[in-house]
C-alpha positions in Angstrom: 0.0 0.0 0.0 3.2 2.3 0.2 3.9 2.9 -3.8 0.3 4.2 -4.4 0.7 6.5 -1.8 4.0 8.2 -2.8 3.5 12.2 -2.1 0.9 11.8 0.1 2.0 13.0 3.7 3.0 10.6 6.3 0.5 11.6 8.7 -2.1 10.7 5.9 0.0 7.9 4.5 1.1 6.0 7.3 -2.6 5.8 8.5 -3.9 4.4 5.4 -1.1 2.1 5.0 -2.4 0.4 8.7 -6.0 0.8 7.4 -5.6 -1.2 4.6 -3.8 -3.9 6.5 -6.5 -4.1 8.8 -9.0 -4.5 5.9 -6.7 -7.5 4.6 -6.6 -9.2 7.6 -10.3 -8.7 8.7 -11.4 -9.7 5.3 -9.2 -13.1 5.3 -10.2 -14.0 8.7 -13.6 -12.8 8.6 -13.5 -15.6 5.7 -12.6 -18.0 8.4 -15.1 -16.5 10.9 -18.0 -17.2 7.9 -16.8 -20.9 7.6 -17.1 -21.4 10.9 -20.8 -19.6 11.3 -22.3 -21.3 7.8 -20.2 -24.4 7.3 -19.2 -25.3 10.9 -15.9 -25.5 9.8 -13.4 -25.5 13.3 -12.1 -22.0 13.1 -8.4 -23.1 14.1 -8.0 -25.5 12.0 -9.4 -23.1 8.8 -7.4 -20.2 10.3 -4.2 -22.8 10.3 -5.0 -23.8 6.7 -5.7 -20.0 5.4 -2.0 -18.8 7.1 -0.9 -21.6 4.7 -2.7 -19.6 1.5 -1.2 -16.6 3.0 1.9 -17.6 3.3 2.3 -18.8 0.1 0.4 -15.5 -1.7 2.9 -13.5 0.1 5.7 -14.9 -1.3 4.7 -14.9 -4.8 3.7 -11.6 -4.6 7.4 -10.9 -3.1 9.3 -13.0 -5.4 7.2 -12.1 -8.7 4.7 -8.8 -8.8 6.1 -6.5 -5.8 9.9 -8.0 -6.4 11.9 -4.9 -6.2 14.7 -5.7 -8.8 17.2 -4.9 -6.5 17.3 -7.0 -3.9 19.4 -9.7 -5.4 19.9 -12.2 -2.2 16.8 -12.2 -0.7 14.2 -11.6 -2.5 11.9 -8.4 -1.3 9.2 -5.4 -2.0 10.2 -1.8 -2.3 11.0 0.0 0.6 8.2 1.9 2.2 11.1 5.3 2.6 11.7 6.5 5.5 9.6 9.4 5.4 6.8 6.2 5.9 8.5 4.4 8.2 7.3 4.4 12.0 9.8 5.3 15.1 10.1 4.5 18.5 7.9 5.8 21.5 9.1 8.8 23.1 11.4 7.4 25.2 11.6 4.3 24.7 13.3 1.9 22.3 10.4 0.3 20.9 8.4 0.8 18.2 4.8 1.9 18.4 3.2 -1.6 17.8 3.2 -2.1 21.6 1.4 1.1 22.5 -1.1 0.2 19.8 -1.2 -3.8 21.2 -1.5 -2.5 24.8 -4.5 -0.5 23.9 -5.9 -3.3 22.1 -5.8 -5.3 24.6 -7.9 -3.0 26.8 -10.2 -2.0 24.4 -10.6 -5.8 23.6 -11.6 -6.7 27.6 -13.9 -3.0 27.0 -15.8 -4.9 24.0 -16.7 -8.1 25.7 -16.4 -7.7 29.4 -18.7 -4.2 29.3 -20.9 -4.1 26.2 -24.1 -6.3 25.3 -22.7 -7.0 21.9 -19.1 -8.7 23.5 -22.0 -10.7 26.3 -24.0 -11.7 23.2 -20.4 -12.9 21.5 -19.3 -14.6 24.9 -22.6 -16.7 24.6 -22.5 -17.3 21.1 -18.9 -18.8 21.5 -19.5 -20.7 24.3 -22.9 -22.8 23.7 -24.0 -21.6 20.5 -27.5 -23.5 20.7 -28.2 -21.3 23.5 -27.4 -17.9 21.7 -29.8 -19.2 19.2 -32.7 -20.5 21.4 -31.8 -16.1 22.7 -32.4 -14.9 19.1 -28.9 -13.7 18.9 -27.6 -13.1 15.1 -25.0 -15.9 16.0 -23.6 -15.4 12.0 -22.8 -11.7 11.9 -21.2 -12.1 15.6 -19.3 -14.6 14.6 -18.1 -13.5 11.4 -17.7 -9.8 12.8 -15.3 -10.9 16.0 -13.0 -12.9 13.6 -12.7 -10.0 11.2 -12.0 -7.7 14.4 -9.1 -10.4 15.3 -7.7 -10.6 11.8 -7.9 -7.0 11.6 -5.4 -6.9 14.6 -3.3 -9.5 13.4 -2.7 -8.0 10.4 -2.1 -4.6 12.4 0.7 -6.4 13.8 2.5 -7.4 10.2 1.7 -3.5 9.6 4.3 -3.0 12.1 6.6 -5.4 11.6 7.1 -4.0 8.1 6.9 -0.1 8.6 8.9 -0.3 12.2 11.3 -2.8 11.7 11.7 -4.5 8.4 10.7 -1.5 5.7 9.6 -3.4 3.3 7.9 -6.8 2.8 10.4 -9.9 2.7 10.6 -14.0 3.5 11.4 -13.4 7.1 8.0 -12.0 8.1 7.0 -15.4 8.0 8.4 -15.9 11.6 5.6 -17.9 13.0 4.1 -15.4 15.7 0.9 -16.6 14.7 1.6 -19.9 16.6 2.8 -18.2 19.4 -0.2 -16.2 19.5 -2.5 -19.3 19.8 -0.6 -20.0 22.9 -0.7 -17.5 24.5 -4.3 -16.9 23.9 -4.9 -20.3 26.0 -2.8 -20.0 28.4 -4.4 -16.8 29.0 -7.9 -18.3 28.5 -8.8 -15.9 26.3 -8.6 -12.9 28.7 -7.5 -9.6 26.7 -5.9 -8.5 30.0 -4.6 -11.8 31.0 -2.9 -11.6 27.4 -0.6 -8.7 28.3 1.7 -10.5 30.7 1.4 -14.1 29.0 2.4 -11.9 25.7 6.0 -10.6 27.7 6.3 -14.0 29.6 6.4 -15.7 26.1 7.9 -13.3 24.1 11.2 -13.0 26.2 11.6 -16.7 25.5 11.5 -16.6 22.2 14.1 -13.9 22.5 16.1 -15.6 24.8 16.7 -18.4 22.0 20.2 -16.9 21.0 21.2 -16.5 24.5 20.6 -20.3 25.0 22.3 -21.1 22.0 25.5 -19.0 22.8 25.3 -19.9 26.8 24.0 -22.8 27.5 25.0 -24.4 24.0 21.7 -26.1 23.4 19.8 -26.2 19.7 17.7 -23.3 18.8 14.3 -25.6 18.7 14.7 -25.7 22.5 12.3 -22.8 22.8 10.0 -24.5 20.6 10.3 -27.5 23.0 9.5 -25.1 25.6 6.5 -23.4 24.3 5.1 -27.0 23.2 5.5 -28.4 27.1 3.3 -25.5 27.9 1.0 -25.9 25.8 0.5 -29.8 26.6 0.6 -28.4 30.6 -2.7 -26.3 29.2 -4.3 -28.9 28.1 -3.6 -31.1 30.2 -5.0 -29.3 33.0 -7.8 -28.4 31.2 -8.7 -31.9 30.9 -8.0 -33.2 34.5 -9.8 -30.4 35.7 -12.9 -30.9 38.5 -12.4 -35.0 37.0 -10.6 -36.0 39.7 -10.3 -35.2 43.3 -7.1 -33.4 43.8 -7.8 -31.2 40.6 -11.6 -30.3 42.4 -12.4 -26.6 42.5 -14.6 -27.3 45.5 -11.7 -28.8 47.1 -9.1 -26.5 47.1 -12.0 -23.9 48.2 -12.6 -26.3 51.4 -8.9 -26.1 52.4 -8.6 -22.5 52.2 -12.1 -22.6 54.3 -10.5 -24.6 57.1 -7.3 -22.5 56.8 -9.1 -19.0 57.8 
């Protein structure tokens, strides 16, 4: 979205450059959020499957349409200039994407935790029969909260390109996606509960050279890592309240007889 926009002013241009992400990603996931509502299609596993489309659009558009003819090694777009390019937060060494991803994250818990619309989406994700039997437009909710999730997502390459890349390339494919279905369960799908679990998981992933160089272990042991948590989720989302020890009313029993 960059080369259209050459002579417009950045405070105009870098705008519509993130406006028209968002549109891409809301329109690709809403696609997912559609399959879901009229098809029953899992979304994770159709959201899994479209990254795979994605991925593989990107990079013909990289290596063919959008090639700029001189990047020789590794193949790229043009370079969005610098007069395009977003900086840092005043005073800080970090781009702008994690103002924008904090704020998203609170407007996110706003939407569902203190309007009717993000109660009538908690129900309709949760037991849809029952949003049904309630007359809720289960369709348009569902198809509206997936395009308002790929919109974000796609805010996020948005950033990755204009703060720290500049231009479009094969290393955007670094598989934060994954790591963002992670840490949405270990957060259990809390927007708030997402802040912290975002820094817990993102300062292993960037601790993967300093393993390599310290510790001298393989650089899939953060993947190792990130996949025992994920089986710890799930596990203890399955033992939990089946047995005894893992009881809720348990627990709240001992903590009775303690005060």
């Amino acid at each position: 979205a960059a080369q259209p926009l050459q002579g417009f002013p950045p405070m105009l241009a870098v705008p519509l450059m993130a406006l028209a992400a968002a549109g891409a990603g809301a329109a690709w996931i809403g696609a997912v959020g559609a399959l879901r509502a009229y098809r029953g299609v899992n979304e994770t596993i159709a959201s899994l499957l479209m990254s795979y489309i994605a991925i593989a659009l990107s990079n013909h558009l990289i290596e063919g349409l959008l090639r700029d003819a001189g990047s020789l090694n590794k193949p790229s777009t043009w370079p969005i200039g610098e007069a395009f390019a977003v900086g840092p937060m005043p005073g800080l060494e970090v781009h702008w994407g994690l103002g924008i991803g904090v704020l998203a994250c609170l407007a996110a818990y706003g939407l569902t935790e203190r309007t009717t619309i993000g109660f009538a989406a908690r129900i309709a994700g949760g037991n849809v029969r029952a949003a049904q039997i309630q007359g809720l437009p289960v369709g348009r909710l569902v198809v509206g909260f997936t395009a308002l999730g790929g919109a974000c997502a796609a805010l996020a390459g948005f950033f990755e390109v204009a703060a720290v890349h500049g231009n479009a390339n094969a290393s955007l494919n670094a598989g934060f996606g994954y790591t963002g279905i992670l840490v949405a369960f270990l957060a259990r799908h809390n927007p708030l509960a997402i802040l912290p679990v975002a820094f817990l998981l993102g300062g292993i992933e960037a601790s993967n050279g300093l393993i390599q160089r310290r510790m001298q272990l393989p650089d899939a042991t953060v993947l190792v890592l990130e996949g025992l948590l994920f089986l710890v989720v799930l596990v203890s989302e399955t033992l939990y309240g089946r047995f005894k020890l893992f009881s809720p009313h348990l627990w709240a029993e001992k903590r009775g007889a303690a005060s």
